[in-house]
C-alpha positions as CSV (number, residue, x, y, z in Angstrom):
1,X,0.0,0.0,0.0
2,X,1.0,3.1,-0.9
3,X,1.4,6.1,1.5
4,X,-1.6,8.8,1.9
5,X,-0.7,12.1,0.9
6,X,-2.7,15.1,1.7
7,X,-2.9,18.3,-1.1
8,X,-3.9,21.4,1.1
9,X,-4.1,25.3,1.8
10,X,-2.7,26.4,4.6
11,X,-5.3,27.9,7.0
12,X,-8.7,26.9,5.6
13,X,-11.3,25.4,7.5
14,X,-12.4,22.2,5.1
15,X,-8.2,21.5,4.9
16,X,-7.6,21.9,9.1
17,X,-11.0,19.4,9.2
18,X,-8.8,16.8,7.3
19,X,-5.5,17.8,9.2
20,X,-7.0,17.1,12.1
21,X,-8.4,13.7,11.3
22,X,-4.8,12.4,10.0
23,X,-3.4,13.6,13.5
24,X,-5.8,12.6,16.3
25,X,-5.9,9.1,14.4
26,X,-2.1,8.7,13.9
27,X,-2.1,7.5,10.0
28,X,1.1,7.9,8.5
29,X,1.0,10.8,5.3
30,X,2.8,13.1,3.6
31,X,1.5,16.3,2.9
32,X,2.3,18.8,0.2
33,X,1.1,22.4,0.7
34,X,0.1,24.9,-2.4
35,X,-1.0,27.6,-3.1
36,X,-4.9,28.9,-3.9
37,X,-4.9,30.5,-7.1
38,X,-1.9,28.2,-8.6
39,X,-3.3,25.1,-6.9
40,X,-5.8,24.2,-9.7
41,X,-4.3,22.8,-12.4
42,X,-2.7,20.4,-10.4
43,X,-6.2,19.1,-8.4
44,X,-7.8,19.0,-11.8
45,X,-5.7,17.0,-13.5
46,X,-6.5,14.7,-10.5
47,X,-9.9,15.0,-9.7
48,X,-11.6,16.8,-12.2
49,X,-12.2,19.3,-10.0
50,X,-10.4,22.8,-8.2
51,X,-11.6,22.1,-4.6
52,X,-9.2,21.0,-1.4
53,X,-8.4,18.9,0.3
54,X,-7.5,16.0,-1.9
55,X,-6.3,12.9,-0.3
56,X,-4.3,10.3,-2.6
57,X,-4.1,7.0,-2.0
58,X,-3.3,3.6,-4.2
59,X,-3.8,5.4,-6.9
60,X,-6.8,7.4,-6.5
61,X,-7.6,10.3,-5.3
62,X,-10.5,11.3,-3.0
63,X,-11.6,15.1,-2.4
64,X,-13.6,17.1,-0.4
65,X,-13.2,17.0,3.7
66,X,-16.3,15.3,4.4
67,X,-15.8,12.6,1.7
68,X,-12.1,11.9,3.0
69,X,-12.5,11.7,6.5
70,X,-15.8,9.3,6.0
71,X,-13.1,7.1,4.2
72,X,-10.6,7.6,7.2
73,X,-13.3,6.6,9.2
74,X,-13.9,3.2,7.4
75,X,-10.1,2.5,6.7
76,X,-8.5,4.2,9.5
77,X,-11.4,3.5,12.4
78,X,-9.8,4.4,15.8
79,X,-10.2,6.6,17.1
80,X,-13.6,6.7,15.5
81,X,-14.8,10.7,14.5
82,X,-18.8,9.2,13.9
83,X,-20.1,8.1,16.8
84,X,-21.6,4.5,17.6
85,X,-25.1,5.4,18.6
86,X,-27.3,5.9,15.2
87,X,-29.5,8.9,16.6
88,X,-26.0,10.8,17.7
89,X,-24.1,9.5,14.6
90,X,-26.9,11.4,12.4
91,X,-27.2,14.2,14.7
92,X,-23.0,14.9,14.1
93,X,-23.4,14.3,10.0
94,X,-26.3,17.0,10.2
95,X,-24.2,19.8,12.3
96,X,-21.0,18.7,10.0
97,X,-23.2,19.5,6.6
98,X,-24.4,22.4,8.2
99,X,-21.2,24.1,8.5
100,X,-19.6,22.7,5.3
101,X,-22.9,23.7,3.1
102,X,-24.0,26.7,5.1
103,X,-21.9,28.5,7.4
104,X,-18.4,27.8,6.4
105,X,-18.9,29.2,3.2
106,X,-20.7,32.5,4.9
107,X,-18.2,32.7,7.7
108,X,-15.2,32.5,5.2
109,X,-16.6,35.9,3.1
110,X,-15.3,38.2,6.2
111,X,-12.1,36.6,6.2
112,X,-11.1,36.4,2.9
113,X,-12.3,40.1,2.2
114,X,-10.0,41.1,5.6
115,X,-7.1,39.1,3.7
116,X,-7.8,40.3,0.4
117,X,-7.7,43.9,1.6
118,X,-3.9,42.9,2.5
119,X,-2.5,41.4,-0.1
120,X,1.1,40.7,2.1
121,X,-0.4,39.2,4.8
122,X,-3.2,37.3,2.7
123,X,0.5,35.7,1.2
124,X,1.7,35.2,4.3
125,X,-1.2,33.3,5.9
126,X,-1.7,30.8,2.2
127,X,2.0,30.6,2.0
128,X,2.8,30.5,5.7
129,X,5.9,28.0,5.9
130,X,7.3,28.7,2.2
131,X,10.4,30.2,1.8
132,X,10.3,34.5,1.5
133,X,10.7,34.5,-2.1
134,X,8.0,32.4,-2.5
135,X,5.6,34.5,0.0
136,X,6.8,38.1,-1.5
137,X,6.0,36.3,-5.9
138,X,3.3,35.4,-4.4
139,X,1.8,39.1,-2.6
140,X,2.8,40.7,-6.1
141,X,0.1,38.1,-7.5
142,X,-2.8,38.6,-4.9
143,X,-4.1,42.0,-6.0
144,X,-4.7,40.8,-9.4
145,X,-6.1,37.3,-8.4
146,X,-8.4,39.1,-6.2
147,X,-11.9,40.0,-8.2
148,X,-11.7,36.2,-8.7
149,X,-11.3,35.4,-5.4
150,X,-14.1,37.2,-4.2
151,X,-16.4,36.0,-7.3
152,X,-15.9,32.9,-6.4
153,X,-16.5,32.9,-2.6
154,X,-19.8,35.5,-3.4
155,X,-17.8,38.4,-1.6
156,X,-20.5,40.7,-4.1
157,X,-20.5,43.9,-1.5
158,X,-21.4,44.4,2.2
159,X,-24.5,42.5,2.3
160,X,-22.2,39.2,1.9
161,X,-19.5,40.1,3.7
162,X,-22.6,41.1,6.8
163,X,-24.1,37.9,6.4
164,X,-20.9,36.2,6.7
165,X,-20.9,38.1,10.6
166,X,-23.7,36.7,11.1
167,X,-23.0,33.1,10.2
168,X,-20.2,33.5,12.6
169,X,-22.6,35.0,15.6
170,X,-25.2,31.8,14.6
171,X,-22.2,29.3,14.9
172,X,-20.4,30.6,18.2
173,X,-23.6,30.8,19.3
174,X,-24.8,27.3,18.6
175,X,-21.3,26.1,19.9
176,X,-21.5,27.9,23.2
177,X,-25.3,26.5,24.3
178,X,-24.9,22.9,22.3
179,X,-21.8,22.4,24.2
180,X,-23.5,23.4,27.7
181,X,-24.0,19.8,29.0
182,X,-21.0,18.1,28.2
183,X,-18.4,20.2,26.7
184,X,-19.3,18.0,23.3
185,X,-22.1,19.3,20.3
186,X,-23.1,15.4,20.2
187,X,-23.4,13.1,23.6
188,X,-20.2,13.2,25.8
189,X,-17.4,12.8,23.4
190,X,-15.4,14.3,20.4
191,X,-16.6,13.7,17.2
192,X,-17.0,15.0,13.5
193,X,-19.5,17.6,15.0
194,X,-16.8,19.2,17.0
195,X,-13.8,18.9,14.7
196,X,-16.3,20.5,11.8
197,X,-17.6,23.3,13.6
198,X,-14.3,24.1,15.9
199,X,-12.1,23.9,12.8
200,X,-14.3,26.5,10.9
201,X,-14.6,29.0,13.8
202,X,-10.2,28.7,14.0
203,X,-9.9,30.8,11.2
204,X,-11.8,33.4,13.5
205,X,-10.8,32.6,16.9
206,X,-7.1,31.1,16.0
207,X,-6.4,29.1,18.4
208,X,-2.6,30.0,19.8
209,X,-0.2,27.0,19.5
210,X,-1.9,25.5,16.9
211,X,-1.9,25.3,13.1
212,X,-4.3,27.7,13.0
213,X,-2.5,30.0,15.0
214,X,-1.8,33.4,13.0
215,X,1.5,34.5,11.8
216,X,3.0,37.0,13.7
217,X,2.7,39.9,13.8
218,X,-1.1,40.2,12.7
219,X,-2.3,42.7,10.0
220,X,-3.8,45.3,12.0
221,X,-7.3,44.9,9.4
222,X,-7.5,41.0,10.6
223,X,-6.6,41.3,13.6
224,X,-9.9,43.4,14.5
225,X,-11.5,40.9,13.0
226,X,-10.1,38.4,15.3
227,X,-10.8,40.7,17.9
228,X,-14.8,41.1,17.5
229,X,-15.5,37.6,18.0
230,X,-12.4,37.1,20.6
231,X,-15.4,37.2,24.3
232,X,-17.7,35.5,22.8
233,X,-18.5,32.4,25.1
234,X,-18.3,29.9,21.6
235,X,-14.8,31.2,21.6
236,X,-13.6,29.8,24.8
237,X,-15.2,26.7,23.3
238,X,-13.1,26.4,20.2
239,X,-9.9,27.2,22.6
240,X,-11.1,24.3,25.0
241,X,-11.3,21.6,21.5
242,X,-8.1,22.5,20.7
243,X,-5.7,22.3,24.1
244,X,-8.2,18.7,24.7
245,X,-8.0,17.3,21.2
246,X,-5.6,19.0,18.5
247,X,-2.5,18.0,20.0
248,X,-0.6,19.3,17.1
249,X,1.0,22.6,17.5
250,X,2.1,23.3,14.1
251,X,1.4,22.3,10.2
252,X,4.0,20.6,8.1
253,X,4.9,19.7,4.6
254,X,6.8,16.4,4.0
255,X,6.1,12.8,5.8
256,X,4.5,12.7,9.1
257,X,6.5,12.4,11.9
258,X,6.7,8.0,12.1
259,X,6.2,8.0,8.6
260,X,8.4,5.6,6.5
């Protein structure tokens, strides 16, 4: 058998969802960081399609976050992410759809438009870990990649990039009351519920010690950003997921650690 390799971005939700998965269950993979923008005609040519993540393996290749770690799931099964009981099992597929179909996209409008309105630190976050040259080739490109950016994540004006705050207030706010009784958004343990909706709220709350963690220093546009959702009670609840469950401190490109 061949060994897994991740294709990712660097600091996007559906990409940390799969990150995640490889790490709390301990598979061996390689993982090969690239760029949004330049990234396509590579993922094409090997799924037909332009989205990440893409997981290869024996020879195929499997994308989308919620169609990879369903496979994990079944070919890498402990420690499981869906849960046993049928009732909770459907109950964490609905809240992960939720976020992938609904809010993720919505949340993500605010961010990218905060990036986007620096093109230097928009390269620095995508390209965070690549050598300088690499980061600086890659700011000069941002400004003009950026009308396509924002057509293709519906940044249209003010109404989308509001709605996007909103998404974020309905999310924290499901977060912080679901997670009331137990700490958990399904029964008592982790599960794809919390690594969905914790891994989409990072790229608001950024968790410190974490991949997700921002490059320092901030942008002083994003970091206000950061800063209006920073007291919200769902915050605290996406800092508690990750010291509990992330583990990893930092992103990586090359084999895993143990990997052969």
């Amino acid at each position: 058998m061949s060994m897994l390799e991740l294709l990712q971005f660097r600091h996007s939700p559906y990409n940390e969802k799969v990150r995640w998965a490889l790490d709390i269950k301990r598979v061996p993979h390689r993982r090969r960081s690239l760029l949004p923008g330049p990234h396509m005609g590579t993922v094409k040519r090997l799924t037909g399609h332009t989205i990440t993540p893409v997981l290869l393996h024996d020879g195929g290749a499997l994308d989308g976050s919620a169609r990879i770690i369903e496979w994990l799931d079944a070919h890498h099964g402990a420690p499981a992410l869906l849960p046993a009981d049928p009732a909770q099992c459907e109950e964490a597929l609905r809240i992960q759809r939720w976020f992938d179909d609904d809010l993720t996209p919505r949340i993500r409008r605010p961010v990218l438009d905060a990036l986007l309105q620096q093109p230097g630190y928009f390269a620095r976050i995508f390209a965070d870990g690549a050598p300088a040259l690499k980061r600086i080739g890659y700011a000069c490109v941002v400004p003009l990649a950026a009308p396509l950016v924002r057509r293709g994540n519906g940044i249209t004006g003010a109404a989308a990039i509001e709605d996007g705050h909103r998404a974020a207030t309905e999310a924290l706010d499901f977060v912080a009351a679901r997670s009331a009784a137990t700490g958990y958004l399904c029964g008592n343990a982790f599960s794809v519920a919390d690594l969905t909706a914790a891994s989409t709220l990072a790229v608001l709350i950024r968790p410190v010690d974490s991949p997700m963690s921002c490059p320092q220093p901030v942008a002083r546009g994003f970091r206000a950003l950061m800063e209006r959702y920073a007291r919200h009670p769902g915050a605290a609840w996406v800092h508690g997921i990750y010291a509990r469950h992330r583990g990893a401190r930092r992103d990586f490109d090359g084999p895993s650690e143990g990997a052969a």
